[in-house]
FIKOLZA-1660 file (N, C-alpha, C; in steps of 0.1 Angstrom, whole numbers, plus 5000, padded with zeros to 4 digits):
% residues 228
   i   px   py   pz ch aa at
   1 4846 4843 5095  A  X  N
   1 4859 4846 5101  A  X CA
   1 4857 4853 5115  A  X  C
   2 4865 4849 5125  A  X  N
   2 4860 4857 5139  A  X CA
   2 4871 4870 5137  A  X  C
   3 4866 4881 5144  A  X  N
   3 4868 4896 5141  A  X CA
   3 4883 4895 5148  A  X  C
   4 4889 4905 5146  A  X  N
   4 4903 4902 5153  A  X CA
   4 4902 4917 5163  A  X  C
   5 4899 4913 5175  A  X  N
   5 4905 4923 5182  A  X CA
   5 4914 4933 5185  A  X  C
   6 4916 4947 5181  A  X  N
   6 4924 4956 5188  A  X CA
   6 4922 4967 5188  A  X  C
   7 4935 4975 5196  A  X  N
   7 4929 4991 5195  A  X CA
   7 4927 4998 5182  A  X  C
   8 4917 5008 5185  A  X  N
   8 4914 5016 5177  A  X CA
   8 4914 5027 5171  A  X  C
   9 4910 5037 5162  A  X  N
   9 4919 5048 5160  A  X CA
   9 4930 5048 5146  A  X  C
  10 4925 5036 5137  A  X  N
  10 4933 5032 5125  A  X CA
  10 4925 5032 5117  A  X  C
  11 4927 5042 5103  A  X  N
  11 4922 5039 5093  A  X CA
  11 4931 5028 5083  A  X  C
  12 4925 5017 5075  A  X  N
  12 4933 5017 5065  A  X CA
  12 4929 5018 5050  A  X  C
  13 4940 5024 5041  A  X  N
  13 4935 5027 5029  A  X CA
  13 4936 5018 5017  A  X  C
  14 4924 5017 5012  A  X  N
  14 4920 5004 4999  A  X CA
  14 4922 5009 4987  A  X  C
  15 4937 5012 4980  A  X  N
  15 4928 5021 4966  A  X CA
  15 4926 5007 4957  A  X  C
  16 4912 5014 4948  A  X  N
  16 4905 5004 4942  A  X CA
  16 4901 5008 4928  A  X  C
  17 4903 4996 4920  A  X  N
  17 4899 4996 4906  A  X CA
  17 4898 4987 4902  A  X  C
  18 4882 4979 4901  A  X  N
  18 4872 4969 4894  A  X CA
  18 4878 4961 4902  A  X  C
  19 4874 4962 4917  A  X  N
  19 4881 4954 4926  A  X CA
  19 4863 4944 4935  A  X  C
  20 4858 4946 4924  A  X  N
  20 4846 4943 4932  A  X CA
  20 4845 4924 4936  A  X  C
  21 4849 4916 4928  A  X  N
  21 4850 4904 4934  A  X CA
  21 4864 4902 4941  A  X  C
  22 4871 4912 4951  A  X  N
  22 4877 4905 4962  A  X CA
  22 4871 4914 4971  A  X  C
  23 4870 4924 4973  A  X  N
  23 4861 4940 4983  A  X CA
  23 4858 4924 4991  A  X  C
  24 4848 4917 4993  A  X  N
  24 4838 4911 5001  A  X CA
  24 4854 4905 5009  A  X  C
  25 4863 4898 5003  A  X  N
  25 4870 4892 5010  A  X CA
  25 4877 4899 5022  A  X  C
  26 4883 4910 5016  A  X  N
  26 4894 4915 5019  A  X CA
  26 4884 4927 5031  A  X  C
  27 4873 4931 5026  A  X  N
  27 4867 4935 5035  A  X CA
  27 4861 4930 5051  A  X  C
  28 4859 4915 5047  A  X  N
  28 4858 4911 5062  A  X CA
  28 4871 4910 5069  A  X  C
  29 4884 4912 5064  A  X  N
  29 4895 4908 5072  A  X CA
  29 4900 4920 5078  A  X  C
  30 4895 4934 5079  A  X  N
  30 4894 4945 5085  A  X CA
  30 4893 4943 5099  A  X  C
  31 4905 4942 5109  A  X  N
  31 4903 4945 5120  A  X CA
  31 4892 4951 5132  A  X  C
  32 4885 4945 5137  A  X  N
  32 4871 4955 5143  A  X CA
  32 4879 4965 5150  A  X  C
  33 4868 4978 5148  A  X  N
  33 4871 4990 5153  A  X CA
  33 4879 4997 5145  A  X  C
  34 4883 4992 5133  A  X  N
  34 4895 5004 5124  A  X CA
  34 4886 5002 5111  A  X  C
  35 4888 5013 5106  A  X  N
  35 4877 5018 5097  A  X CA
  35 4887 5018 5081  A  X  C
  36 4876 5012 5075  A  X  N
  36 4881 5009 5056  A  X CA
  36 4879 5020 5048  A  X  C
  37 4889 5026 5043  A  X  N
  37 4886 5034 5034  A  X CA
  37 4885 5032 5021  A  X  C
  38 4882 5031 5009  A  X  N
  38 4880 5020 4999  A  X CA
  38 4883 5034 4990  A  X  C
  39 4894 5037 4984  A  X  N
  39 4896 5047 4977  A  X CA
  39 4890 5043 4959  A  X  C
  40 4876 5044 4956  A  X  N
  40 4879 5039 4942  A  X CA
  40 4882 5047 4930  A  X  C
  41 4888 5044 4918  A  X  N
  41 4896 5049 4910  A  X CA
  41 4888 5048 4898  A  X  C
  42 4880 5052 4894  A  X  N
  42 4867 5048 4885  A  X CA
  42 4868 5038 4879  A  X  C
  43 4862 5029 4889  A  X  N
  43 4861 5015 4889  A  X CA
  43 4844 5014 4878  A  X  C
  44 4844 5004 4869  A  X  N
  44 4834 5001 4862  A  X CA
  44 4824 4991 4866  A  X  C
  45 4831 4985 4876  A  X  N
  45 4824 4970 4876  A  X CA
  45 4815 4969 4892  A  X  C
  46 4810 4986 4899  A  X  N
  46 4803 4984 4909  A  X CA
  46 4806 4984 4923  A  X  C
  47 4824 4985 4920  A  X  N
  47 4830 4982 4934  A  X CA
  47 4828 4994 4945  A  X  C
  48 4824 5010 4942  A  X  N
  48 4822 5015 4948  A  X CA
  48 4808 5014 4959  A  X  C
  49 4801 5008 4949  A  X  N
  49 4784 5006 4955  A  X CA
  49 4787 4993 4964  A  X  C
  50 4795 4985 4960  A  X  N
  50 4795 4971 4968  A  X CA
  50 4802 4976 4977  A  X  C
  51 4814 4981 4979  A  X  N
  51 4819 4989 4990  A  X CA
  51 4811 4993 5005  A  X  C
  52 4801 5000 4998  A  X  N
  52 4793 5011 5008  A  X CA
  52 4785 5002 5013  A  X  C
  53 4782 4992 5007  A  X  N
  53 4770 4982 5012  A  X CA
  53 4776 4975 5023  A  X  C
  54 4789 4972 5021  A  X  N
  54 4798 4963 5030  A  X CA
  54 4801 4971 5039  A  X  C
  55 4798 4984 5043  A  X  N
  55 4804 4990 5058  A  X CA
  55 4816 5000 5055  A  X  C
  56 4818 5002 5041  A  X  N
  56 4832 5008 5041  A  X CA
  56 4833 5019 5035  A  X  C
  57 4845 5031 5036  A  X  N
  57 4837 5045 5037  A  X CA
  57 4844 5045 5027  A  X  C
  58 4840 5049 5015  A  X  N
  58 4843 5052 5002  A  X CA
  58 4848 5066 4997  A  X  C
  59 4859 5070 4992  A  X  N
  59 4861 5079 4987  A  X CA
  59 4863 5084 4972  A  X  C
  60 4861 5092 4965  A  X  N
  60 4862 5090 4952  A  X CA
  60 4875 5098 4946  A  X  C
  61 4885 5090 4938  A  X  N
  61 4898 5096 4933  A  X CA
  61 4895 5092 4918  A  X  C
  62 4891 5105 4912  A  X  N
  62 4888 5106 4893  A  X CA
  62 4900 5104 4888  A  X  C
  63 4911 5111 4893  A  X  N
  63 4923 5109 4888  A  X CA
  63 4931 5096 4890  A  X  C
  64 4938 5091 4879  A  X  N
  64 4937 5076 4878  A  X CA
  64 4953 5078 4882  A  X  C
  65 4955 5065 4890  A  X  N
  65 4969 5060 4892  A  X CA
  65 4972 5058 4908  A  X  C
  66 4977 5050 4907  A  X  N
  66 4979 5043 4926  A  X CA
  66 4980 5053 4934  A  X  C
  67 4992 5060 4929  A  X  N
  67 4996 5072 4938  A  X CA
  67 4983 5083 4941  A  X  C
  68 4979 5083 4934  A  X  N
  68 4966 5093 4935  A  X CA
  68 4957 5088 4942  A  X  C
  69 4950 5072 4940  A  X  N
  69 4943 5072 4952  A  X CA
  69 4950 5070 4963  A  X  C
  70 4959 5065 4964  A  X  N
  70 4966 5061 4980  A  X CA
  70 4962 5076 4987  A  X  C
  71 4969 5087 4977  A  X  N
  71 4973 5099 4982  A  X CA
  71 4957 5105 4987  A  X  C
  72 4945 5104 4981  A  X  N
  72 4932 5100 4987  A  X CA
  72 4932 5099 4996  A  X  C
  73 4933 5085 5000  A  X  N
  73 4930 5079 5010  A  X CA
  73 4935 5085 5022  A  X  C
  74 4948 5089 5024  A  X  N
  74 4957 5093 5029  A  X CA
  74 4949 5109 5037  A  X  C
  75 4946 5118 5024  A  X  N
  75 4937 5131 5027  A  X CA
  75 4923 5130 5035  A  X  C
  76 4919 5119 5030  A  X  N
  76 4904 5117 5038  A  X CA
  76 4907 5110 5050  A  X  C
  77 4918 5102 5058  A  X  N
  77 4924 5097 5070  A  X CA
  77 4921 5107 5079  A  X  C
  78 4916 5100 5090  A  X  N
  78 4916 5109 5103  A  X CA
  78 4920 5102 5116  A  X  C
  79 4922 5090 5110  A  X  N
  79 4929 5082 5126  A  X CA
  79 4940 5089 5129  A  X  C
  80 4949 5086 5140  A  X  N
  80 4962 5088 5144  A  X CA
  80 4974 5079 5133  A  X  C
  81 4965 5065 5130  A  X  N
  81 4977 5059 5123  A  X CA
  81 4970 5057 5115  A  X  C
  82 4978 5052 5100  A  X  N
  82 4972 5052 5086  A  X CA
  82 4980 5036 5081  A  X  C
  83 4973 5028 5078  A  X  N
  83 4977 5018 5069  A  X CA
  83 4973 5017 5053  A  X  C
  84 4980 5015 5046  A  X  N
  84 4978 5012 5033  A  X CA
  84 4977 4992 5031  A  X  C
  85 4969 4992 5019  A  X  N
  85 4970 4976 5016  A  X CA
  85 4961 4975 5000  A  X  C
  86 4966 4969 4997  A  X  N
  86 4962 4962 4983  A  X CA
  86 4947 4958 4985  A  X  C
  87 4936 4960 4973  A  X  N
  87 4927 4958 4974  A  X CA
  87 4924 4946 4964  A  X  C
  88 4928 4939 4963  A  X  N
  88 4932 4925 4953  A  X CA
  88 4931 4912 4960  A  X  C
  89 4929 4913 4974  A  X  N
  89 4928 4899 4984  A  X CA
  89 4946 4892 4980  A  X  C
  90 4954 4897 4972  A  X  N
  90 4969 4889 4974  A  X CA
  90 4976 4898 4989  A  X  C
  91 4969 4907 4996  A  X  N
  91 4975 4908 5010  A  X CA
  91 4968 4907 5019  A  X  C
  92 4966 4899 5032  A  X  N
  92 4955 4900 5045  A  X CA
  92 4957 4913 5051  A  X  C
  93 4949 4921 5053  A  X  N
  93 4947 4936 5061  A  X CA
  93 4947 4929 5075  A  X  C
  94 4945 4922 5083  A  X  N
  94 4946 4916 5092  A  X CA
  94 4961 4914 5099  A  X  C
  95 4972 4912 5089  A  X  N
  95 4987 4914 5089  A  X CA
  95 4990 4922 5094  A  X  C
  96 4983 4938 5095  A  X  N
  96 4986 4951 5095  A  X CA
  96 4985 4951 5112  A  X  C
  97 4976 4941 5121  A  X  N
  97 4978 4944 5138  A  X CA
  97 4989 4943 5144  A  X  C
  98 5003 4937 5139  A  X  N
  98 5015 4940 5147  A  X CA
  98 5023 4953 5137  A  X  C
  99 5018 4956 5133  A  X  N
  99 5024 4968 5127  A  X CA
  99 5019 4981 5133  A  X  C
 100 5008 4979 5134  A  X  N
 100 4999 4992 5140  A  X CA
 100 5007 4994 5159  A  X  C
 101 5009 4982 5158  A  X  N
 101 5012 4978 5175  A  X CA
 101 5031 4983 5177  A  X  C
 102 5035 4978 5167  A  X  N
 102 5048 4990 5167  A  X CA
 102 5052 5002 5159  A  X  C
 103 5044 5008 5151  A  X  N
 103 5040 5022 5158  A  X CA
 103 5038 5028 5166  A  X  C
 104 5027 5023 5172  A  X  N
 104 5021 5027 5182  A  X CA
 104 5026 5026 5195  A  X  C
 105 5037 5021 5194  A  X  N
 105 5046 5019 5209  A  X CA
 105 5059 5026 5208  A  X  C
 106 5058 5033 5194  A  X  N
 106 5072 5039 5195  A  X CA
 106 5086 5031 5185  A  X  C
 107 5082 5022 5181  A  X  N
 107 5092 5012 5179  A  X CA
 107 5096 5017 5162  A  X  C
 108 5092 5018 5156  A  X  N
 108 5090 5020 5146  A  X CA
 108 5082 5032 5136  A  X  C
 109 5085 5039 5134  A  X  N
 109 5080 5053 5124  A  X CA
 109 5073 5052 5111  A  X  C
 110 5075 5035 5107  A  X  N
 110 5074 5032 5093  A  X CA
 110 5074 5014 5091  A  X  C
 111 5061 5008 5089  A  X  N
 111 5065 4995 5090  A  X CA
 111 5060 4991 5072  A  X  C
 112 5065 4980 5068  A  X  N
 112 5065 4973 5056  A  X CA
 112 5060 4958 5059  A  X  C
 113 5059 4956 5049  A  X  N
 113 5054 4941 5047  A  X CA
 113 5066 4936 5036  A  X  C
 114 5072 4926 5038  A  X  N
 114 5078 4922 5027  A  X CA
 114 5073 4909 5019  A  X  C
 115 5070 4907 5010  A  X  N
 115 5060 4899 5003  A  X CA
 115 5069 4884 5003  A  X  C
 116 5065 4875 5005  A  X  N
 116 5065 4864 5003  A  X CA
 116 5054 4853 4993  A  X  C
 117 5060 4856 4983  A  X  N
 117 5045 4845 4978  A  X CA
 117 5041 4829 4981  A  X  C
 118 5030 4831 4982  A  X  N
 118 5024 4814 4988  A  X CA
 118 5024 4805 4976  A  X  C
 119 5024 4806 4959  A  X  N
 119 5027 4807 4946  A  X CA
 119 5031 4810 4940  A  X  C
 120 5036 4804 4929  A  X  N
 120 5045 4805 4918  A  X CA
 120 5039 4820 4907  A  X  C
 121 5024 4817 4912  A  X  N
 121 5016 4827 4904  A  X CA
 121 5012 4838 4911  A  X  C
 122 5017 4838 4925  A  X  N
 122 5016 4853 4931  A  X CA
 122 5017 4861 4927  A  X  C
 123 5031 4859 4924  A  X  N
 123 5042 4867 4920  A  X CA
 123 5050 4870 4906  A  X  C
 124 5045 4871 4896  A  X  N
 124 5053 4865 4882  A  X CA
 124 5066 4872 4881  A  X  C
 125 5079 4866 4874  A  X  N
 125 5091 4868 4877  A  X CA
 125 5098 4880 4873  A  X  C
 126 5089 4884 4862  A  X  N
 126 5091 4898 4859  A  X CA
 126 5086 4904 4869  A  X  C
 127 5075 4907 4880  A  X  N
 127 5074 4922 4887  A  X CA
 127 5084 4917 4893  A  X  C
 128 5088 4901 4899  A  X  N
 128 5099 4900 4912  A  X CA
 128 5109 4903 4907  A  X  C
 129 5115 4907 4894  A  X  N
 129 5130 4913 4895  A  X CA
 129 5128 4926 4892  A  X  C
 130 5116 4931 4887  A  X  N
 130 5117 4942 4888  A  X CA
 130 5118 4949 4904  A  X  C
 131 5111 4946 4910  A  X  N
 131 5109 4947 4928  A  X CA
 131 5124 4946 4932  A  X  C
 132 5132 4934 4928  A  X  N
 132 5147 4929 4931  A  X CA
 132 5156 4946 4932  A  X  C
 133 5152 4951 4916  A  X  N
 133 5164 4959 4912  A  X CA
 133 5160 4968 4918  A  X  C
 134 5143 4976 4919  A  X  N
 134 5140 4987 4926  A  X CA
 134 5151 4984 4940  A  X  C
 135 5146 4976 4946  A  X  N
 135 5150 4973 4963  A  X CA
 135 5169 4977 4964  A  X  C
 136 5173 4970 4955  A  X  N
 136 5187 4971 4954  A  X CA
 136 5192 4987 4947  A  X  C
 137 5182 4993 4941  A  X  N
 137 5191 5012 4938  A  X CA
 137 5183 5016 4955  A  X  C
 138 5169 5016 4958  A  X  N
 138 5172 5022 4969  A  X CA
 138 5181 5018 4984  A  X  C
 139 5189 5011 4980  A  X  N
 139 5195 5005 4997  A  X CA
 139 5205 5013 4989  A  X  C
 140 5206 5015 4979  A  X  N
 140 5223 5025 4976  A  X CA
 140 5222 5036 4975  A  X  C
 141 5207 5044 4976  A  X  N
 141 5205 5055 4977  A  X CA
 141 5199 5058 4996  A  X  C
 142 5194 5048 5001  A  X  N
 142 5191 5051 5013  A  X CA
 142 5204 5048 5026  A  X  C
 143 5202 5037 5022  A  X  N
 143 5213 5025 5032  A  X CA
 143 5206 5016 5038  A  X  C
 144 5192 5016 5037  A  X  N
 144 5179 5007 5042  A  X CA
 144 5184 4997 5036  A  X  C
 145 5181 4986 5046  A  X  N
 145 5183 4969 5039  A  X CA
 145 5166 4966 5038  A  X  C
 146 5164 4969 5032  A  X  N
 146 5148 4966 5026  A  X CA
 146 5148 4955 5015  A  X  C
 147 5140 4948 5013  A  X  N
 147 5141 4939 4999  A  X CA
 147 5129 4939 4995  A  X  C
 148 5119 4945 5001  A  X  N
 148 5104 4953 4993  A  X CA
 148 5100 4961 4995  A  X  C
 149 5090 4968 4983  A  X  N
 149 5084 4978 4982  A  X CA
 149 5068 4977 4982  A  X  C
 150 5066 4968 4988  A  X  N
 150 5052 4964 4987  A  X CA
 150 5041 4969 4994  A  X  C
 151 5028 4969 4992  A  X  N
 151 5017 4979 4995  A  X CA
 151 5012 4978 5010  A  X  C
 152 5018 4970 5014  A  X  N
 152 5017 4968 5033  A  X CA
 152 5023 4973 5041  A  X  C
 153 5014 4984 5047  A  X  N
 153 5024 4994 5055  A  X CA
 153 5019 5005 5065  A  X  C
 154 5021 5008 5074  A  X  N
 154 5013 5013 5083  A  X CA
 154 5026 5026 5092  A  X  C
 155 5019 5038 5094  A  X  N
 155 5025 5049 5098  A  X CA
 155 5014 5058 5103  A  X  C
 156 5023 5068 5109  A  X  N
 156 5011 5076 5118  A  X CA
 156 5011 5089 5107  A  X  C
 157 4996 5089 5106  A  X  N
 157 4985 5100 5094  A  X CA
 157 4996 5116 5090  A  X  C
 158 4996 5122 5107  A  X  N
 158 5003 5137 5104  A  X CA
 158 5020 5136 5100  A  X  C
 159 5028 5128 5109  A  X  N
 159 5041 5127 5096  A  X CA
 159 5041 5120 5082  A  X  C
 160 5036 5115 5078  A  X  N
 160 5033 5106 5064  A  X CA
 160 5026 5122 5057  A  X  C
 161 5018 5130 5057  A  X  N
 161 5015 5142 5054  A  X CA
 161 5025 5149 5055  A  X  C
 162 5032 5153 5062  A  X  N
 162 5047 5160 5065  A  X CA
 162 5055 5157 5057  A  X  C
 163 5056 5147 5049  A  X  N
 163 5065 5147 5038  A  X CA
 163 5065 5150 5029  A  X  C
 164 5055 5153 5021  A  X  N
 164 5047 5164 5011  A  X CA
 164 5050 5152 4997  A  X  C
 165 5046 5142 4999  A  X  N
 165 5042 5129 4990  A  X CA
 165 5036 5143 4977  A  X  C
 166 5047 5139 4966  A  X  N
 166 5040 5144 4954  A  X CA
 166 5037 5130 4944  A  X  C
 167 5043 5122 4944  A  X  N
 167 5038 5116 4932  A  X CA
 167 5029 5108 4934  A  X  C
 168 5017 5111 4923  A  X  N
 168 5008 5102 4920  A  X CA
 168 5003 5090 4910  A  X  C
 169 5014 5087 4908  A  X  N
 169 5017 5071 4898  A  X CA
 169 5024 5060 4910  A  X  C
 170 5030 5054 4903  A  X  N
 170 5033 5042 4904  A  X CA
 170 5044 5043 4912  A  X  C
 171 5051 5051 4916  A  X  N
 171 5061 5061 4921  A  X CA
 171 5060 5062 4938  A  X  C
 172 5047 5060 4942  A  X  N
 172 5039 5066 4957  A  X CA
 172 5050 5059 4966  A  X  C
 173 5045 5044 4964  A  X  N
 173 5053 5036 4978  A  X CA
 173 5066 5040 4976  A  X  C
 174 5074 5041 4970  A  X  N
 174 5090 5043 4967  A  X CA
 174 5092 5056 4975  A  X  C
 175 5083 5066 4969  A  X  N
 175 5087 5082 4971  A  X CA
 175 5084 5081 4990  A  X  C
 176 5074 5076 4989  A  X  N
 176 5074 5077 5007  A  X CA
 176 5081 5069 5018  A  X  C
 177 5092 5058 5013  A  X  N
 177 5104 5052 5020  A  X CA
 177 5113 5063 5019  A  X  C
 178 5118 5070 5004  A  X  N
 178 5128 5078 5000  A  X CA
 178 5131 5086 5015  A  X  C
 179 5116 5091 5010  A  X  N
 179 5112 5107 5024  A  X CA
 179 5113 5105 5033  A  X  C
 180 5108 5090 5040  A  X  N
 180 5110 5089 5054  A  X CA
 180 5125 5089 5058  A  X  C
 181 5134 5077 5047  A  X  N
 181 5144 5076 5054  A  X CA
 181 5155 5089 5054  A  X  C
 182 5147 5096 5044  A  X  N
 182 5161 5110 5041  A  X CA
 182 5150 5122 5059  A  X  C
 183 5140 5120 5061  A  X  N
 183 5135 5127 5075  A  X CA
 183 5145 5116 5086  A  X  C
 184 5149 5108 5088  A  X  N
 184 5155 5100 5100  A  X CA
 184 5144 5091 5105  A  X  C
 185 5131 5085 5098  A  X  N
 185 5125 5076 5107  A  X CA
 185 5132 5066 5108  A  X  C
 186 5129 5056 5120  A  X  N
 186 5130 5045 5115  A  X CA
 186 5117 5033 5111  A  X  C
 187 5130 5029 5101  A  X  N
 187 5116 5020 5092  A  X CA
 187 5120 5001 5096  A  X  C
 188 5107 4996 5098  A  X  N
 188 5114 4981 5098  A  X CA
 188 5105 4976 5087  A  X  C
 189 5109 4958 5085  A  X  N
 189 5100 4951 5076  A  X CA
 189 5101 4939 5083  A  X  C
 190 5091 4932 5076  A  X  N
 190 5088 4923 5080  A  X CA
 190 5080 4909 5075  A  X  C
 191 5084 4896 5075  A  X  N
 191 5074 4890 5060  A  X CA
 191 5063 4886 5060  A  X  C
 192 5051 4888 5049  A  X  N
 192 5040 4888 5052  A  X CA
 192 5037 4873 5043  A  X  C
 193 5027 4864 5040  A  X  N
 193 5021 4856 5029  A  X CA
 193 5016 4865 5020  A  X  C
 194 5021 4863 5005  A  X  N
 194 5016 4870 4993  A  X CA
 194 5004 4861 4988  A  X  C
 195 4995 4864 4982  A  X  N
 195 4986 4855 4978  A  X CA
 195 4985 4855 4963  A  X  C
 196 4977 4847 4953  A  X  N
 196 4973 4849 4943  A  X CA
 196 4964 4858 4943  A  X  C
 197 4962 4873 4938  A  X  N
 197 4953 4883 4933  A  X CA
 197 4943 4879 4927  A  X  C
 198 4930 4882 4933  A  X  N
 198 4919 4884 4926  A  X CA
 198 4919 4889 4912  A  X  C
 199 4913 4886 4901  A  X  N
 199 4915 4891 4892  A  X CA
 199 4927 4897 4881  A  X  C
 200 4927 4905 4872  A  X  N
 200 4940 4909 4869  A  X CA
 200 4948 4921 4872  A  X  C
 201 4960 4918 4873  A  X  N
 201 4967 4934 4880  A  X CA
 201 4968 4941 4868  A  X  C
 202 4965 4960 4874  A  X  N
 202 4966 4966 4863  A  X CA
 202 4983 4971 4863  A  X  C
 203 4989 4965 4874  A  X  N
 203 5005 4968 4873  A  X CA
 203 5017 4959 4868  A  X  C
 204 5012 4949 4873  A  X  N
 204 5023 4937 4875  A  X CA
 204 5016 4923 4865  A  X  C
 205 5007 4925 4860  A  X  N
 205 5000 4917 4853  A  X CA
 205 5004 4915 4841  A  X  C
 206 5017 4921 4835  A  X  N
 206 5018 4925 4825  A  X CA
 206 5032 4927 4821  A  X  C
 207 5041 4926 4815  A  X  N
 207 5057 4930 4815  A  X CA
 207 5055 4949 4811  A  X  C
 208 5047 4954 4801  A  X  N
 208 5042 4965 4797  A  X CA
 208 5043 4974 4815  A  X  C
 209 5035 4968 4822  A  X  N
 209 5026 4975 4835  A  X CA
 209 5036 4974 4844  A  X  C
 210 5045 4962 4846  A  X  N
 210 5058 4963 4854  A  X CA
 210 5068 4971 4848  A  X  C
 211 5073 4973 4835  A  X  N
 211 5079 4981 4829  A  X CA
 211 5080 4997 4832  A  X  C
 212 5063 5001 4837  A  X  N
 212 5062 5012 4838  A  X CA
 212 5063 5017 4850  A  X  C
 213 5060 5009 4860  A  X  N
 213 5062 5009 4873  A  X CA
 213 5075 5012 4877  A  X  C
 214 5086 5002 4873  A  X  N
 214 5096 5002 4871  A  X CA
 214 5103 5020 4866  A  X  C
 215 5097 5022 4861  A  X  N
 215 5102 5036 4852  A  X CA
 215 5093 5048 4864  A  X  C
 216 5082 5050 4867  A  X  N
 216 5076 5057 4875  A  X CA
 216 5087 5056 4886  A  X  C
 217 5089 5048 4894  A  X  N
 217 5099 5048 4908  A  X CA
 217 5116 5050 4905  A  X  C
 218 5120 5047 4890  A  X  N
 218 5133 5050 4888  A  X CA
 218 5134 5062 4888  A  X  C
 219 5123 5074 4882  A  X  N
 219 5121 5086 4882  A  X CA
 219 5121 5091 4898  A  X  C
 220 5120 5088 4908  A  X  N
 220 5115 5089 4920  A  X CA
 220 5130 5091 4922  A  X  C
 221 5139 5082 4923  A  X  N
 221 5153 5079 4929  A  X CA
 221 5163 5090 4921  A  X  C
 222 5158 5088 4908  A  X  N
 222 5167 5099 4900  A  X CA
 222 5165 5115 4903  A  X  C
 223 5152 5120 4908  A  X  N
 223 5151 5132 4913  A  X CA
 223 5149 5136 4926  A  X  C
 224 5161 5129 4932  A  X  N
 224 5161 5133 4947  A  X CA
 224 5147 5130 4954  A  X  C
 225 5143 5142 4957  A  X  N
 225 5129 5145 4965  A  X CA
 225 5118 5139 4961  A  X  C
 226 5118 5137 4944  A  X  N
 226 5110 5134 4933  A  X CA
 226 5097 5137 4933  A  X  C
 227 5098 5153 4930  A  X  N
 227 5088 5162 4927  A  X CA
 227 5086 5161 4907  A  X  C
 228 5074 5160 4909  A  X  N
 228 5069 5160 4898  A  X CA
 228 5060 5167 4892  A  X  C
% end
């Protein structure tokens, strides 16, 4: 794949668990000059060692749950702007160069991805109505016309810290739209190709794991600030 050119000064954050056969993928599509943080989540299957071999700077988050490593990732960031992305190859990190590019110009405080899937099996119909209903309480709690909540998203490092992100479940992405939009950013979205996931989701793979997701971010909305 030829490297994609741009500025630099961006970390983006990978949180990871037993993500070791897509790392190779999703790792070469890292924009040159912006640095991978590969948050692993005590992964079994070697992804942290395959990580490091591949060029990418590894952090270790014992404590299990998305929110936690994102929240990682997020601590060990030192760029100016911070992207988040799924470590599953169902999102291209490569997506993230016009997002970084409006930030970075002012345009935007908060960008999203809104998922599109390229398959029937991207996406199974239970996380997409769960995603549906999430999207639909927060436009009645924010006024944001968003219609996802998906792990593609790029903001600058010291406000995204300034919001004092407590949850560390399943809860993360939700709580940090909540915060932005009750601070006055503005947030845009935008649609990305969803892909089929490498291996199996430990969220959405499942009616159980969407269930709980589901319930992690309803808790978010229900307690205002959603301190936990």
């Amino acid at each position: 794949m030829k490297a994609v050119t741009t500025d630099a000064d961006v970390d983006v954050v990978l949180p990871c668990l037993n993500e070791a056969a897509a790392l190779p993928w999703v790792l070469a599509r890292i924009p040159a000059g912006w640095r991978a943080l590969v948050v692993d989540n005590g992964s079994a299957d070697g992804s942290a060692q395959l990580a490091r071999s591949l060029g990418a700077t590894v952090v270790e988050e014992p404590r299990r749950g998305f929110g936690a490593a994102c929240h990682a990732g997020l601590l060990a960031a030192t760029a100016e702007i911070v992207c988040f992305c799924d470590c599953d190859a169902s999102l291209d990190p490569a997506l993230l160069v016009p997002f970084v590019r409006e930030v970075r110009s002012g345009e935007a405080d908060l960008v999203l991805g809104r998922r599109r899937p390229r398959t029937r099996s991207a996406w199974p119909a239970h996380a997409r109505a769960g995603n549906l209903a999430l999207a639909r309480l927060l436009r009645r709690r924010t006024g944001l016309r968003l219609h996802d909540l998906g792990p593609l998203r790029a903001a600058r490092r010291e406000p995204l810290l300034a919001l004092g992100l407590t949850d560390r479940r399943n809860g993360y992405p939700l709580q940090m739209v909540v915060r932005a939009a009750d601070a006055g950013w503005r947030i845009t979205e935008h649609d990305v190709p969803y892909l089929p996931r490498t291996g199996t989701s430990k969220v959405t793979g499942t009616w159980l794991g969407t269930w709980q997701a589901v319930r992690d971010m309803s808790r978010v909305l229900a307690d205002g600030r959603g301190v936990r």
